[in-house]
N, CA, C and O of each residue as an XYZ file, in Angstrom:
396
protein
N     -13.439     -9.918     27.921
C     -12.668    -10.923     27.225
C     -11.938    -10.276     26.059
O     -12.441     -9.564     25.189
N     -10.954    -10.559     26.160
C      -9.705     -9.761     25.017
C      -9.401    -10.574     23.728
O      -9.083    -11.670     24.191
N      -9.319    -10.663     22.400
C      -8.912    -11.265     21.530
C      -8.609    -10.421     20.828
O      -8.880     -9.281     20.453
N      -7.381    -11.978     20.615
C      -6.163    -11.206     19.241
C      -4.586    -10.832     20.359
O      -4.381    -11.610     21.291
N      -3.838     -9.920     20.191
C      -2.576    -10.294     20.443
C      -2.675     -9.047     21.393
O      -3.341     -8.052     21.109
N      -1.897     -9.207     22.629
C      -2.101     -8.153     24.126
C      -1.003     -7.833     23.597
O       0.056     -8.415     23.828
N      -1.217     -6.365     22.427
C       0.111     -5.341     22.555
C       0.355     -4.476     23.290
O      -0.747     -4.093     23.684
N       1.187     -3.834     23.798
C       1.457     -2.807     24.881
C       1.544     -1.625     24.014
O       1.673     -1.754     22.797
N       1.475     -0.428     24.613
C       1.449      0.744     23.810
C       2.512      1.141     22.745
O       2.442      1.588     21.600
N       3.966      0.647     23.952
C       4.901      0.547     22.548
C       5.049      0.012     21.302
O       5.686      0.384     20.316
N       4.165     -1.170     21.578
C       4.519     -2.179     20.444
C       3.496     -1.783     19.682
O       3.564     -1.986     18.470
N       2.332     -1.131     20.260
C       1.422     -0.715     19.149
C       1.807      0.741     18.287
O       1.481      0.939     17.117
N       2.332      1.397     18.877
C       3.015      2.736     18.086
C       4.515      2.485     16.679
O       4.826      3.150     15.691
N       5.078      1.209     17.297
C       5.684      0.494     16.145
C       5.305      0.039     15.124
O       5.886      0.191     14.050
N       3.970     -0.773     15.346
C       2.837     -1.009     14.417
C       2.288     -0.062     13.686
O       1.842     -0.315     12.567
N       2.256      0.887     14.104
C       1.540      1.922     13.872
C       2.822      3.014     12.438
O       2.826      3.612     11.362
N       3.289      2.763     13.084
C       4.795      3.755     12.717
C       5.248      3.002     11.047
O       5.492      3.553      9.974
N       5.215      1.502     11.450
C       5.480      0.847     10.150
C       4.354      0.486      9.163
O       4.425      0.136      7.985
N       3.162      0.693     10.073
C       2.406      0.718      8.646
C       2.556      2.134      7.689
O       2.512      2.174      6.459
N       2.767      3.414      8.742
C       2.698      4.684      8.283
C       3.803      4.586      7.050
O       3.648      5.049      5.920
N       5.063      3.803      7.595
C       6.294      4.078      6.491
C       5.980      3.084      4.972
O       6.605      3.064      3.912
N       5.039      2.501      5.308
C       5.475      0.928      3.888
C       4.080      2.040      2.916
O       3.933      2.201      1.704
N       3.282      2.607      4.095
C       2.099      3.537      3.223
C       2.937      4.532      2.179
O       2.774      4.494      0.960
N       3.823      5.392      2.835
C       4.781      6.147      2.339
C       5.380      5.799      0.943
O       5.329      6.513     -0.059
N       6.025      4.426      1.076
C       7.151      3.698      0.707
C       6.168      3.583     -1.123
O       6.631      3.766     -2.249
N       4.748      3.219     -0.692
C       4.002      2.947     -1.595
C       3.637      4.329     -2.574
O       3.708      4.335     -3.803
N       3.320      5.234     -1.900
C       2.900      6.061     -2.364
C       4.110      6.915     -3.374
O       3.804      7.306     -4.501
N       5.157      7.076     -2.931
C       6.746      7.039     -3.327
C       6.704      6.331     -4.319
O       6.843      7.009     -5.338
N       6.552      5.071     -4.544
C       6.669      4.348     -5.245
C       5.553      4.185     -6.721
O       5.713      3.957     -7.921
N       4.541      4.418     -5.916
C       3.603      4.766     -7.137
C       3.299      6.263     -7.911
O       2.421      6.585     -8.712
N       4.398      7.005     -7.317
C       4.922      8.177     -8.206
C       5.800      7.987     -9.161
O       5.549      8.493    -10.255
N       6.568      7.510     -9.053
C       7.752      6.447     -9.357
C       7.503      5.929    -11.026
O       8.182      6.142    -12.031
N       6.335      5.228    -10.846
C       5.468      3.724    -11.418
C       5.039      4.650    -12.915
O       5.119      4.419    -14.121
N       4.670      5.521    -12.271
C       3.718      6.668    -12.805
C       4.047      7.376    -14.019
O       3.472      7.450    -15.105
N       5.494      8.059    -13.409
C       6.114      8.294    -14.609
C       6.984      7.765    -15.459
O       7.472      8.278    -16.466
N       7.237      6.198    -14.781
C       8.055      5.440    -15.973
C       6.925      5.292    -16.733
O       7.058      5.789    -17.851
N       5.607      4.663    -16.475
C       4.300      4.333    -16.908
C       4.458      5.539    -18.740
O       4.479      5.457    -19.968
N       4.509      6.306    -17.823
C       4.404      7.897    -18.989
C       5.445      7.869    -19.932
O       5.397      8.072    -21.146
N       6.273      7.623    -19.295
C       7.421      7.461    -20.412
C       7.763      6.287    -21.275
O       8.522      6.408    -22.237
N       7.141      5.013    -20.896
C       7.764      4.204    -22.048
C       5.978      4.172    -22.720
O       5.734      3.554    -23.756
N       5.232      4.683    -22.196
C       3.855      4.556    -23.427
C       3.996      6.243    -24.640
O       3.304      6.444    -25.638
N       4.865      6.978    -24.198
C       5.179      7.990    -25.048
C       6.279      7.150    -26.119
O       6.179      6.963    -27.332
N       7.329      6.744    -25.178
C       8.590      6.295    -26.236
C       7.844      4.957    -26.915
O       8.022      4.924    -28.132
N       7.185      4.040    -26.480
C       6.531      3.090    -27.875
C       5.746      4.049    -29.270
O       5.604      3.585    -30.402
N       5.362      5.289    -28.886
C       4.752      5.556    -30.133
C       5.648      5.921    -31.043
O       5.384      5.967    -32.244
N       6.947      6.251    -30.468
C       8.373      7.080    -31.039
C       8.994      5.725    -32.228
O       9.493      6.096    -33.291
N       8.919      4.579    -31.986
C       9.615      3.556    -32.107
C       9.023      2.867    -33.731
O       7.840      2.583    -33.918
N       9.887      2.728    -34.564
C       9.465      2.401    -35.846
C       9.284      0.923    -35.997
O       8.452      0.286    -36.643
N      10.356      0.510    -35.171
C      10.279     -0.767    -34.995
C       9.151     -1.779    -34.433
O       9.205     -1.966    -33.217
N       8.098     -2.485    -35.172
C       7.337     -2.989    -33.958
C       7.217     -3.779    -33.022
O       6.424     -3.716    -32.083
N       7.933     -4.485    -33.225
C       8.503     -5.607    -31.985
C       9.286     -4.473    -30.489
O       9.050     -4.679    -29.299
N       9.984     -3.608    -30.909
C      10.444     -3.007    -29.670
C       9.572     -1.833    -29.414
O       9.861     -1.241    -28.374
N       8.358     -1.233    -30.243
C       7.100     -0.395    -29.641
C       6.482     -1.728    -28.716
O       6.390     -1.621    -27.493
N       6.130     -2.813    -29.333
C       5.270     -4.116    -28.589
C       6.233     -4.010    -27.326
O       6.044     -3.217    -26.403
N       6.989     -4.655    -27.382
C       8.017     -4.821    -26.124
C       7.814     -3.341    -25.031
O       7.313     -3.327    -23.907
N       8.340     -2.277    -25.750
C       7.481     -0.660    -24.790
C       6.354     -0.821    -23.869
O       6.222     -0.518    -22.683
N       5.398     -1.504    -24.913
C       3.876     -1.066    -24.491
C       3.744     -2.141    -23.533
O       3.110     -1.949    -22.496
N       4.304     -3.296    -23.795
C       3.772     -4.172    -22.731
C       4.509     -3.966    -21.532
O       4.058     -4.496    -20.516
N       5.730     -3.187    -21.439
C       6.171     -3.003    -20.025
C       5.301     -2.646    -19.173
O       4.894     -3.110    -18.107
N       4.833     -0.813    -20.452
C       3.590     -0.313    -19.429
C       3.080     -0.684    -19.167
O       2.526     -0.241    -18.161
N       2.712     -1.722    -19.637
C       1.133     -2.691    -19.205
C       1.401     -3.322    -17.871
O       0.581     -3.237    -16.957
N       2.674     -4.025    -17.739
C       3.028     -4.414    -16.258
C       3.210     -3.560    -15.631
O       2.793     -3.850    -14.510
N       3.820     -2.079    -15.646
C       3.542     -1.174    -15.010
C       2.601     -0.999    -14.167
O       2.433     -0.918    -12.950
N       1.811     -0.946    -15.495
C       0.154     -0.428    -14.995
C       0.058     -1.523    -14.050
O       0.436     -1.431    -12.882
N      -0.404     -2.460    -14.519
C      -0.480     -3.448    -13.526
C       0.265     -3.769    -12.365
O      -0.090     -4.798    -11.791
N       0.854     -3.376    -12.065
C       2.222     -3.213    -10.601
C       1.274     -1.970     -9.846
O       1.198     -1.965     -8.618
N       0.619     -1.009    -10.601
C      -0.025     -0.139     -9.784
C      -0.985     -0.621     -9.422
O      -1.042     -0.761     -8.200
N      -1.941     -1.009    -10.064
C      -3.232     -1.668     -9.499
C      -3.114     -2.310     -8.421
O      -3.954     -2.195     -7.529
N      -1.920     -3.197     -8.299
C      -1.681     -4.322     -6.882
C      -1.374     -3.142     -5.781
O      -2.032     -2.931     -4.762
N      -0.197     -2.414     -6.238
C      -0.082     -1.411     -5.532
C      -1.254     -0.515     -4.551
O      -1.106      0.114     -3.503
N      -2.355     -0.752     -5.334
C      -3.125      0.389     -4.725
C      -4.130     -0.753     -3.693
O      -4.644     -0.377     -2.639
N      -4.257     -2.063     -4.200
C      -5.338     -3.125     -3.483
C      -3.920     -3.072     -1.929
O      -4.246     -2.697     -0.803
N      -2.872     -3.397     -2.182
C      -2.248     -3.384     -1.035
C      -2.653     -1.905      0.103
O      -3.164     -1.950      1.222
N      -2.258     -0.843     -0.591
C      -2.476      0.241      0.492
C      -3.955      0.216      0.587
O      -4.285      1.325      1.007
N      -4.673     -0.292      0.456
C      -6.195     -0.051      0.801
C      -6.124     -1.579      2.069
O      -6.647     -1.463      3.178
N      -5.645     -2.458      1.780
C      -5.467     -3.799      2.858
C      -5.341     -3.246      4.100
O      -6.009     -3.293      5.133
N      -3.733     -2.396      3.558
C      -2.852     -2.011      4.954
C      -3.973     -0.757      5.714
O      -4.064     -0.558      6.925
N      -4.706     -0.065      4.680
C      -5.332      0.988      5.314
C      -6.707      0.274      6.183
O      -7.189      1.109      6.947
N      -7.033     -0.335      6.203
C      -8.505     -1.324      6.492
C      -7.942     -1.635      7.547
O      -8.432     -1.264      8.614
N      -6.404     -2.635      7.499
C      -6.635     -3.442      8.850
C      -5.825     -2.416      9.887
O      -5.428     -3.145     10.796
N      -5.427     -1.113     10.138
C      -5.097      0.216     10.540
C      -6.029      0.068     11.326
O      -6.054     -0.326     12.492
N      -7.185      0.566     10.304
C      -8.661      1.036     10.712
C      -9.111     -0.285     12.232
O      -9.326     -0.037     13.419
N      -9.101     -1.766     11.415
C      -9.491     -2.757     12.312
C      -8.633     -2.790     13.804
O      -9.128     -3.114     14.883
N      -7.286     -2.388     13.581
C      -6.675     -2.749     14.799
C      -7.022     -1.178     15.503
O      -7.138     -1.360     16.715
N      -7.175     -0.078     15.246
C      -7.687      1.026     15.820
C      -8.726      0.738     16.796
O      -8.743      0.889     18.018
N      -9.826      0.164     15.751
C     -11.488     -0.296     16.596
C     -11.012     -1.087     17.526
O     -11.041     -0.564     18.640
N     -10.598     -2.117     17.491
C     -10.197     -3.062     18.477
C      -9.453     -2.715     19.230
O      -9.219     -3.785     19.793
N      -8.574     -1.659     19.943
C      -8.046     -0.972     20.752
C      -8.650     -0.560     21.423
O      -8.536     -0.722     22.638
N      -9.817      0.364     20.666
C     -10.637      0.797     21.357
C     -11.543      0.730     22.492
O     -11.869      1.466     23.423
N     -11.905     -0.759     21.943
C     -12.754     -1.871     22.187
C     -12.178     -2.293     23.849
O     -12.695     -2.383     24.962
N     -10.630     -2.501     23.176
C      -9.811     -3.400     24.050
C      -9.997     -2.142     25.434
O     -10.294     -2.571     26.550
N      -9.791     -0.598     25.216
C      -9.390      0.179     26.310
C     -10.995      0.058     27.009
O     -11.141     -0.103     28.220
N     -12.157      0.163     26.049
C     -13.608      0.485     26.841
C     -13.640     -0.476     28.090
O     -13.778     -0.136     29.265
N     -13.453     -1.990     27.490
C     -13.455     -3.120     28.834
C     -12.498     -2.830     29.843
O     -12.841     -3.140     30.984
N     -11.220     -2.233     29.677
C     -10.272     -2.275     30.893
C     -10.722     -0.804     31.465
O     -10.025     -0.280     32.335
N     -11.446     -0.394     31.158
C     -11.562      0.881     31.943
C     -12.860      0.898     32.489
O     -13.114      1.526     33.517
N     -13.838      0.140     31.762
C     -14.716      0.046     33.091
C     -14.702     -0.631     34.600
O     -13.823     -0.826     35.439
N     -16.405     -0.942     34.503
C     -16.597     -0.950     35.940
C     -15.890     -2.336     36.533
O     -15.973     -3.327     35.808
N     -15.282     -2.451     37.658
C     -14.292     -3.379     37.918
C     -15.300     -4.573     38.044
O     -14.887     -5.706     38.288
């Protein structure tokens, strides 16, 4: 008994292909994150003004926080990888056994 969605090999290597790129896309991106992160918590200490150091620091702070989501997402996308892998698996053991 099969559950969940009868992909064909192609459609699973597409799957496969686009989780690989948005993983990428993330990781890219949280290089990105990283060093704006670095740079406006350096330039708030530069800033005499405190309303525009405040304004600095709290970007980083959403920064930071844009990474954190960032990283719960690629751990999602990496899990359900993992889940649709097992279940392939699963799916090939039954069609290949005994008739």
């Amino acid at each position: 008994m099969k559950t969940g969605p009868d992909w064909g090999k192609e459609s699973e290597q597409v799957h496969r292909g686009t989780a690989e790129k948005t993983l990428l896309a993330i990781k890219e991106l949280k290089r990105y994150f990283e060093g704006v992160e670095k740079d406006l918590s350096q330039m708030s200490k530069k800033f005499s003004n405190r309303e525009i150091a405040q304004g600095v620091g709290f970007a980083a702070t959403g920064i930071h926080e844009a990474l954190t989501y960032l990283g719960i997402v690629k751990k999602v996308i990496e899990k359900t990888e993992r889940i649709v892998a097992k279940r392939n698996i699963v799916s090939d053991d039954e069609t290949d056994g005994p008739p």
